[in-house]
C-alpha positions, 0 to 999 in steps of 0.5 A, a space after each residue: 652483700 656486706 651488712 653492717 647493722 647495729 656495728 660501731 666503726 670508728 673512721 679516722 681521716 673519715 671526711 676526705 678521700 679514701 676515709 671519705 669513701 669507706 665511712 659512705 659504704 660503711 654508712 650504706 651498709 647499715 653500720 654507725 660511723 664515728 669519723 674523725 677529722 683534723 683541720 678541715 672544719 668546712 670539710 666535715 660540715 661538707 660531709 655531714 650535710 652529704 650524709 643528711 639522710 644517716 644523720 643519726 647513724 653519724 658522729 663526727 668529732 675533730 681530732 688530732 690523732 698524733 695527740 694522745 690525750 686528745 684520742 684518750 678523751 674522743 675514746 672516752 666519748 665513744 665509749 660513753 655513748 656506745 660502750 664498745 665499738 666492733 671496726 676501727 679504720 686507721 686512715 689518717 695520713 699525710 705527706 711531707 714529701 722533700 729528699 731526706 738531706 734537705 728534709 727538716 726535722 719537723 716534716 719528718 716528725 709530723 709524718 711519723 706523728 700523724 700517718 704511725 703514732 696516729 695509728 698507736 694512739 686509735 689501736 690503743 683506745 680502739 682495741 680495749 673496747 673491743 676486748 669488752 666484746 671480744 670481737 673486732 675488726 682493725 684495719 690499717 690504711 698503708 702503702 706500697 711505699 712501705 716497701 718500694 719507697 719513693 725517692 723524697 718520701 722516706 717519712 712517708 715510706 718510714 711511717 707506712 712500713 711502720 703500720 706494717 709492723 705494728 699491725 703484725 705484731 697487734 694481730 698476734 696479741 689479739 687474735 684470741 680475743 677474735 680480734 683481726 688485724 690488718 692492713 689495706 695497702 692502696 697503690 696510687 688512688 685519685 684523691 686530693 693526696 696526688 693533686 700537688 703532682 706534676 702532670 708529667 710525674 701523673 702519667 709517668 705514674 700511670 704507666 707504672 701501673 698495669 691498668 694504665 689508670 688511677 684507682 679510686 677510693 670506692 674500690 679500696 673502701 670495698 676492700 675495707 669492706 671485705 676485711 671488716 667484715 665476719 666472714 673475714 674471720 680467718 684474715 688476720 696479720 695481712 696487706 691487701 694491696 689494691 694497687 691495679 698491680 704495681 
């Protein structure tokens, strides 16, 4: 069984689906969670009354994540209260989905801001505090969309590949400081980022997977488990995909 006790990990996206689903294990396995969240006020107040019992094992802040000087002054806080953190879980993300000749430049932009930019800004902050240590664990939330991408989400499938590489290129700059690197890459999981599907498209999804089903956000948060963990010591600069074999 993973054990977390006495770690600090930092979830972004940490009140609604997946993120939701990896701060609850994160949270049963013994680690404090700082979760990060953006507009849904009544969401977070949700998830906080959910977690009453780990009440002192969790922090919530609001964030915009694409906002640099706002992560730089979350960061700060975090670092005031704990002086270093050991996971950080780059899973904000959203989608704007439309075909590129009719896309508009701001859906295109509040894609890459979010779902990469997002990620720069929390690494950034993130991986300066492990360095104090030198230990830590960085996964990022991905998609298979970075490589098969989809007809009406090349923003999405832009921003995905772009987590890809940039978690490659981190992996290598701070492996000697016992720092891993990686990425989780969910294929379709049953959360409220699918639920503006058309019920034809859903099942035509479906049977593109093996498993003839949707996957959940508990079985990608044991992924995330996995990799967060010590004994993943020698995984660094990998896609673990939890995609039921798409």
């Amino acid at each position: 069984m993973a054990d977390f006790s006495g770690q600090k990990a930092v979830v972004t996206g940490a009140t609604r689906g997946i993120g939701r689903a990896i701060a609850l294990a994160l949270l049963k396995h013994g680690a404090t969670v700082i979760g990060l969240y953006g507009s849904d006020t009544k969401g977070a107040e949700q998830f906080q009354e959910a977690c009453r019992e780990d009440a002192d094992r969790l922090r919530l802040y609001q964030c915009d994540v694409s906002d640099y000087q706002a992560v730089e002054e979350v960061f700060g806080r975090i670092e005031q209260e704990f002086d270093t953190i050991d996971i950080l879980v780059n899973n904000a993300g959203i989608r704007r989905d439309s075909m590129l000749a009719m896309m508009s430049e701001a859906d295109w932009r509040r894609v890459i801001d979010v779902n990469l930019t997002g990620g720069f800004n929390t690494s950034r902050f993130g991986v300066l505090l492990m360095l104090k240590q030198r230990y830590g664990r960085i996964i990022f939330i991905t998609s298979p969309m970075a490589h098969m991408g989809f007809a009406g989400q090349a923003n999405y499938a832009a921003s995905k590949a772009g987590q890809i590489g940039m978690m490659k290129s981190l992996s290598k700059e701070s492996a000697k400081r016992n720092i891993t690197v990686n990425c989780v890459s969910p294929g379709f999981i049953d959360t409220e980022l699918l639920s503006d599907l058309p019920e034809e498209l859903v099942k035509a999804y479906k049977k593109m997977v093996p498993a003839r089903r949707f996957g959940t956000p508990e079985e990608v948060a044991e992924a995330v488990l996995f990799l967060a963990g010590r004994k993943a010591s020698y995984v660094n600069g990998s896609v673990l995909d939890v995609t039921g074999g798409i």
